[in-house]
Structures are given as C-alpha cells and as structure tokens.
TISERO-680187 format. One record per residue (C-alpha): residue in one letter; x, y, z. Coordinates in steps of 0.05 Angstrom, whole numbers, padded with zeros to 5 digits, always signed. Example, Ala and Ser with C-alpha at 12.3 -4.5 7.8 and 13.67 -1.06 7.14 Angstrom:
// TISERO-680187
a+00246-00090+00156s+00273-00021+00143
// end
This chain:
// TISERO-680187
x+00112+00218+00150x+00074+00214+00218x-00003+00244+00212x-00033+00287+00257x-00088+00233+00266x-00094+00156+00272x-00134+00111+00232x-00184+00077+00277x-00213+00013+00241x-00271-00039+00272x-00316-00093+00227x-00379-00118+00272x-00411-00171+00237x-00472-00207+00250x-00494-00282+00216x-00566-00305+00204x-00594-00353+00242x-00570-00424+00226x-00511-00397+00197x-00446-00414+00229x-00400-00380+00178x-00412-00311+00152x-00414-00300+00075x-00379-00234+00090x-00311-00224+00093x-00271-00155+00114x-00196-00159+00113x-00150-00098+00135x-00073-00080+00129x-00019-00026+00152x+00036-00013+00101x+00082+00019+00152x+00136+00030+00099x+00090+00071+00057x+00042+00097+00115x-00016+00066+00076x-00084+00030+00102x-00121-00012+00067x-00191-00040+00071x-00242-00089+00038x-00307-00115+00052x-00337-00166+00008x-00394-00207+00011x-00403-00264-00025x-00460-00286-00071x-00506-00328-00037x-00488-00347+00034x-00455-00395+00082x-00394-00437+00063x-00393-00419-00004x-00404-00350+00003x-00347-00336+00056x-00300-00379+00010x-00320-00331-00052x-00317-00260-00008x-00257-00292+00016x-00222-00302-00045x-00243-00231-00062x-00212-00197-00004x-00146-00228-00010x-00137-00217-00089x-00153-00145-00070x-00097-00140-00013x-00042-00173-00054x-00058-00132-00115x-00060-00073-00080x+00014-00093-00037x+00048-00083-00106x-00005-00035-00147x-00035+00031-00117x-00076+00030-00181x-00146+00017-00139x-00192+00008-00205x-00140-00037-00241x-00147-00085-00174x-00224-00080-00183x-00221-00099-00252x-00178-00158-00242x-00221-00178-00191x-00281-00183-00231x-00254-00213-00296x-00220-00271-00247x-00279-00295-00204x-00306-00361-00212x-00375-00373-00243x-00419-00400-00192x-00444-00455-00233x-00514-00458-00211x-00528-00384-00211x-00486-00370-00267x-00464-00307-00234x-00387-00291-00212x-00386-00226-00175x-00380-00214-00103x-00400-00146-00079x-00345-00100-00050x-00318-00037-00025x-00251-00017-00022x-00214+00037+00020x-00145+00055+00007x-00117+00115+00053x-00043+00140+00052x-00012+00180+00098x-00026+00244+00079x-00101+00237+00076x-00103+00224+00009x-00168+00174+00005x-00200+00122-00045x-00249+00080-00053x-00281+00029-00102x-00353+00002-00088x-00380-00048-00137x-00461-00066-00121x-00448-00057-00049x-00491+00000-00012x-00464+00076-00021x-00404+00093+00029x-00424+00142+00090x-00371+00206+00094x-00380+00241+00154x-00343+00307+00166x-00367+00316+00242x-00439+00312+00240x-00446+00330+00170x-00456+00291+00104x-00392+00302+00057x-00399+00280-00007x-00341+00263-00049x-00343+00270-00123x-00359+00205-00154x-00337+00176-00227x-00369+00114-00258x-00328+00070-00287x-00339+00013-00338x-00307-00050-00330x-00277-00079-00392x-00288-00162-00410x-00348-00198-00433x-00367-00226-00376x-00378-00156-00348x-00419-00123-00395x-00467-00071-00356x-00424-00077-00285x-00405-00014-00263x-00354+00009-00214x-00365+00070-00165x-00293+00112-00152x-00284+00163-00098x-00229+00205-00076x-00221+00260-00030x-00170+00285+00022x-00192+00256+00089x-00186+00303+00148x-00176+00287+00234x-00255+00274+00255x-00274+00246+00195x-00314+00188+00186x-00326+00135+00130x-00379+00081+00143x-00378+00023+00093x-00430-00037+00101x-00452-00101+00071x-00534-00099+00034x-00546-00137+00099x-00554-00073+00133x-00593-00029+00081x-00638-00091+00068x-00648-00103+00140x-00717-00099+00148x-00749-00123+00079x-00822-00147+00077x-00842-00115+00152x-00898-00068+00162x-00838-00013+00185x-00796-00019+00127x-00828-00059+00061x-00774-00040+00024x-00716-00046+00076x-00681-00004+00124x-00646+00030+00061x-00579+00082+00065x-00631+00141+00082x-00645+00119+00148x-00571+00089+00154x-00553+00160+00145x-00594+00189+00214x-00585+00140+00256x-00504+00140+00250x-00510+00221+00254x-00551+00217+00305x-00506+00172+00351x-00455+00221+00332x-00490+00276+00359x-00495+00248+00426x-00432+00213+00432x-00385+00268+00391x-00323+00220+00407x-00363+00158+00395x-00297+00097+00379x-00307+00067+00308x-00328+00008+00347x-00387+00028+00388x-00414+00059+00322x-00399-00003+00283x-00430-00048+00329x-00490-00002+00338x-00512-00003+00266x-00507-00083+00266x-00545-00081+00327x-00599-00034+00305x-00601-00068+00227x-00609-00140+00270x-00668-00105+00309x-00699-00084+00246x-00717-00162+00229x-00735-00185+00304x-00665-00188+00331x-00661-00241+00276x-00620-00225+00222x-00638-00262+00151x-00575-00239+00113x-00499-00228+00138x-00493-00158+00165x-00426-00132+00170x-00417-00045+00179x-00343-00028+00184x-00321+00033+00209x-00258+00077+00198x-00253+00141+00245x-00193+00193+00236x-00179+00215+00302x-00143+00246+00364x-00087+00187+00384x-00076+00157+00441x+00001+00134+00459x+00021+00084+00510x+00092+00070+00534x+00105-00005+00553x+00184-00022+00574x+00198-00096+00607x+00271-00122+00627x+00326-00080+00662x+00380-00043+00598x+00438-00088+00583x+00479-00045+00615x+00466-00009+00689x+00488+00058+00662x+00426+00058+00616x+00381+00054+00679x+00376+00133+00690x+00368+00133+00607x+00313+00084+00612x+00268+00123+00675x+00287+00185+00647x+00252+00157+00578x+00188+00130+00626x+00182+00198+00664x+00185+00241+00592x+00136+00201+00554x+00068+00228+00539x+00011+00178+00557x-00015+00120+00588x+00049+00076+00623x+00060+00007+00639x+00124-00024+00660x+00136-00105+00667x+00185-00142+00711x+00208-00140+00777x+00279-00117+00760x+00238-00059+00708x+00197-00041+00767x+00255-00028+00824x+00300+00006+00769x+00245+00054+00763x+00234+00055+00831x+00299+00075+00859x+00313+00130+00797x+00247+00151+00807x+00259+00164+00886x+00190+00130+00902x+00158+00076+00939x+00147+00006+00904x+00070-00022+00932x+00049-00087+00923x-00028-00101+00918x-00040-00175+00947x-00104-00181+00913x-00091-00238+00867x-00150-00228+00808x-00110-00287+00761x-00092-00343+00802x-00043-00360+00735x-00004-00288+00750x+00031-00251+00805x-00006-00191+00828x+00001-00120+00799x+00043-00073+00841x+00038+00016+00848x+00097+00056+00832x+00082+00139+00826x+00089+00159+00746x+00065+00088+00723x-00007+00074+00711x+00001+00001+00708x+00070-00051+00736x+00057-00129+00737x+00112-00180+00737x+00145-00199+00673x+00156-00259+00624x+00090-00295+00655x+00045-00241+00646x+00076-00218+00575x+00064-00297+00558x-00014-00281+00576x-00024-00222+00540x-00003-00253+00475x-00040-00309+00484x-00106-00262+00496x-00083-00220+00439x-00075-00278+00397x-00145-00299+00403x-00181-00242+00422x-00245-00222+00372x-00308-00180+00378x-00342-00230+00428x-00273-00230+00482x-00283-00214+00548x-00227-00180+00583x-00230-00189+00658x-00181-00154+00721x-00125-00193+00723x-00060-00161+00705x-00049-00190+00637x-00125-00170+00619x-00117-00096+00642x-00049-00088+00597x-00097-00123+00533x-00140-00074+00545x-00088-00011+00551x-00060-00036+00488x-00129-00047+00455x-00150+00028+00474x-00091+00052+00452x-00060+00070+00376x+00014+00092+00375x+00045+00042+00428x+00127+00046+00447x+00157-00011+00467x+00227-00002+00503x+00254-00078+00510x+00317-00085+00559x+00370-00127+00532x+00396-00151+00595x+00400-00229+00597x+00363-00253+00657x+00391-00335+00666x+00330-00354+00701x+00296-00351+00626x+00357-00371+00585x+00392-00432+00564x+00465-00419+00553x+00470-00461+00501x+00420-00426+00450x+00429-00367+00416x+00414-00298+00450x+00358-00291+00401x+00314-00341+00434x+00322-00314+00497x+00247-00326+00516x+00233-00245+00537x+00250-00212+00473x+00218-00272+00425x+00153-00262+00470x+00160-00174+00463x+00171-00183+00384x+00100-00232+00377x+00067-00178+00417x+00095-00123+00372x+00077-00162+00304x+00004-00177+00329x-00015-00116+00350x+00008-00089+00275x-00021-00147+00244x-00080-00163+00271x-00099-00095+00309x-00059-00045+00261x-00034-00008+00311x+00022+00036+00296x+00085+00000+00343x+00157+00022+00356x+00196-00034+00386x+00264-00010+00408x+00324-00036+00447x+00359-00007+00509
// end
C-alpha cells in the first residue's frame, strides 16, 4: 500500500563542549515489506562515553524488538526491566521516545521521562489522547510510560527532542527554569508560519540551533530535536547503462520521457540512446568542476547526464559518508547526491547490457562492477536515508 504522503525524517544533534561523543542516540528504520517507520531517540544517563554506549544499547533493543513485535509498550517494558544498573548512580533507565508509523497513518508513540512530543496539524497544536501506563518489575516501581496514538495525516508534524532542548537555558536571567516545551511550542509554530513548507531538517536544525543559543551558543547537555514531516513527495528517475537488448532502447526513453519528476541519466551509451530516441542534441559542458570526473553533459527532457561507472563510484562513496556537517559541492557526482538527498521515491532503471571495458570474463555476471555499484546505492539510500527505492532491470 503506497501513501499519499512520504515520511520525511532528520535528527540534528548538538554535544557540549568538551564532549566528543554525544550521550544521545536516535536510530531510524523502513520496513518496506510492511510499509512501516520506525523511530527512537534515547539519551543516556549521564553523558559522554558511557552515556552514548547506554542510549545506544537502548535504541537498538527497541529496533530489534520492534522488527518482530508491533506491540510498542511490550518493547518499552523490556527495555526497562533489561538495562544495566549504573553502578555509581544506582539508576538504569535511559530516557526515550518511540515512534512507530505504518502505512496507513496509523501512529504510536512511547515516551518514558523524555520531554512531551510536539503534534502539529499545520500550524496548529493537535493533541492526541494520552494513556499512562505502569511498568511492571521491581526495579520500576513509580516509572511511568506515556502512550499515544492517533491517525497521522499529509502536513502533519511530530517533533520529538532530548531534555537538552527543554532544559536549554537553566540558571540564566532569561530562562531560570529552562527554555521548557512552552516556548518549544512557539518557536517551531512560528517557523512554520513563515516557512509553511519548512523540510524536517531546517526545523530540526533550527530548534538545536536556537536551544544552543539559549546557553551562549554553548550547549551544557546533548541536544538532539528529531523531526518527522508527512508530506507532498518528490520522485526522481535515475537509469545508467544501455538495455541488454537494443530493442529495449525505445522502451527505456519512452520510460525517461513518461516519468514524473526530477531526471538524471548516467553513461555515455545511456546518454546517446536517449539522444537519438529522443530526436535531440547531446551538449557537452567543458567546465570540469571535479578534476576526479568527466564533465556533465545537456540533453532536452533530462535535468541532469554525467558519465557513468566513475561518477556512480563517487556518489556512493559521498553517500556512504555523508552526515549533518557534509558539504556537497558542483561537481557532477555532488549535484546527483544532492538530487537524491532532496528527493523521497527514487526509480532506478539499471541496463543489463555488459559493457567489457568494466568486466572480467572470467567472473560471474553478478560482479559486473555497474550493477554491484547501482545495488550499494539502492541499499544506502534505504538504509541509511530511508528513502523509498525501486531498483529495476531493463
């Protein structure tokens, strides 16, 4: 079942000074096979090493409980009855909020001591019905659980954050008693109301910005804010390598010319197949902005062309260690990252064609270096980006 909407996820986190490693921790993953997304942010009791191994261990249990179990309070409860006990605090919680969202909207979440979770429907506060719940054990006498669930809708927003945010602020003149969700609450409406269309990301980053300003510019606690915004999507089209056969080469254009969205073609057999079905001029731009790469090239009906195998080889590289602080420059494989990056339901068409410049005859067609570059691209963009990918053959 395909929504209406895509699932737009970002985590900005900030560490406090002196503090290499952040004692949060927010973990994310797709279920394609059961259209499901889920999301936990945990921070860890105290902070540093010990606190990102603890919110750490937190995160994970949650994910592979929840692979197998859709019972979101069960996970919570296992959770808190198999924590360690720190043994000089004699504590063995880590704060957390869960998000678990299926396909159909359906939406629920578990906090345990972590600040309350913003739901914004457009500009205005919606405020799901919430159930205490009890956690059995004896460890856990008094510790309560928060449960939500409601049926998320396109333009919805839920903003989940760490205490480093609501405490940002603690013992100033401005805010004695911290920043606190109150003020949380207008300041992310208010960016909304400028910026109606405002990415999950710019809103994220602005409320770890602003909670970071609150102390000096100098946080004294982790700050993480994750965002999750249910929104218009954006496609992209990418194809690379000419169809194994040349009577699939009117199938293939004809595919490029229907498809609605952004467009970007790889390989210099991909680009004059398109070319001549297309009945258009091929242009080559000379301006080399990668001296690693081949410049990009102009073809009417394609918004970006660059050369193959080399270029594909870049962009999963850059994919494979992009993060918050990246910067993507001009060259070709850094304008297709970025396509990819700005994009949420991405078709990949992958010709099947053997080109013998790439492939030893002696190993299997598998490894043929194209396809085995395509597929990392595909799995990292799910894994790591959760985009919604469609990698198919021609």
């Amino acid at each position: 079942m395909q929504s209406d909407y895509y699932i737009e996820v970002e985590c900005l986190q900030k560490n406090p000074r002196k503090q290499v490693i952040c004692g949060d921790v927010f973990m994310s993953e797709k279920i394609k096979e059961e259209g499901r997304t889920l999301l936990v942010l945990s921070d860890g009791l105290g902070s540093g090493v010990k606190a990102n191994v603890l919110a750490t261990l937190t995160a994970s249990m949650v994910l592979n409980y929840m692979r197998v179990n859709k019972d979101i309070r069960k996970a919570a409860e296992v959770i808190m009855q198999t924590l360690p006990i720190c043994s000089k605090r004699k504590a063995s919680y880590s704060t957390f909020t869960i998000v678990d969202i299926e396909c159909d909207g359906e939406t629920r979440i578990i906090r345990y001591d972590s600040p309350e979770c913003l739901v914004l429907r457009g500009l205005e506060l919606f405020q799901p019905k919430c159930e205490e719940l009890s956690i059995e054990g004896a460890n856990n006498l008094g510790k309560t659980l928060y449960s939500y669930r409601f049926k998320a809708e396109k333009e919805d927003r839920i903003v989940f954050c760490s205490d480093g945010v609501t405490n940002s602020g603690m013992g100033t003149k401005r805010f004695p008693f911290g920043w606190g969700p109150d003020n949380l609450n207008e300041f992310v409406r208010g960016m909304i109301r400028r910026q109606p269309y405002l990415s999950a990301k710019q809103l994220g980053r602005a409320v770890v910005d602003r909670a970071a300003a609150n102390y000096g510019d100098v946080p004294k606690d982790d700050t993480s804010c994750a965002v999750v915004y249910l929104r218009e999507p954006r496609d992209l089209l990418l194809c690379t390598g000419p169809p194994y056969s040349k009577s699939k080469d009117t199938q293939l254009a004809r595919q490029v010319s229907e498809f609605k969205g952004k467009k970007i073609a790889c390989g210099g057999t991909t680009a004059c197949i398109l070319s001549r079905e297309f009945a258009e001029e091929l242009k080559i731009d000379m301006t080399i902005t990668d001296p690693e790469l081949p410049p990009i090239s102009y073809l009417k009906g394609v918004d970006l062309l660059t050369e193959g195998i080399l270029t594909l080889g870049k962009v999963q590289r850059l994919l494979k260690g992009y993060n918050q602080n990246t910067v993507l420059r001009q060259g070709p494989a850094d304008q297709i990252v970025k396509l990819l990056l700005e994009s949420d339901r991405i078709e990949i068409i992958n010709g099947t064609k053997i080109n013998e410049a790439h492939q030893d005859p002696n190993l299997p067609v598998e490894l043929e270096i194209r396809r085995t570059v395509v597929k990392n691209i595909a799995a990292l963009l799910e894994e790591k980006f959760l985009k919604d990918v469609d990698l198919s053959y021609i």
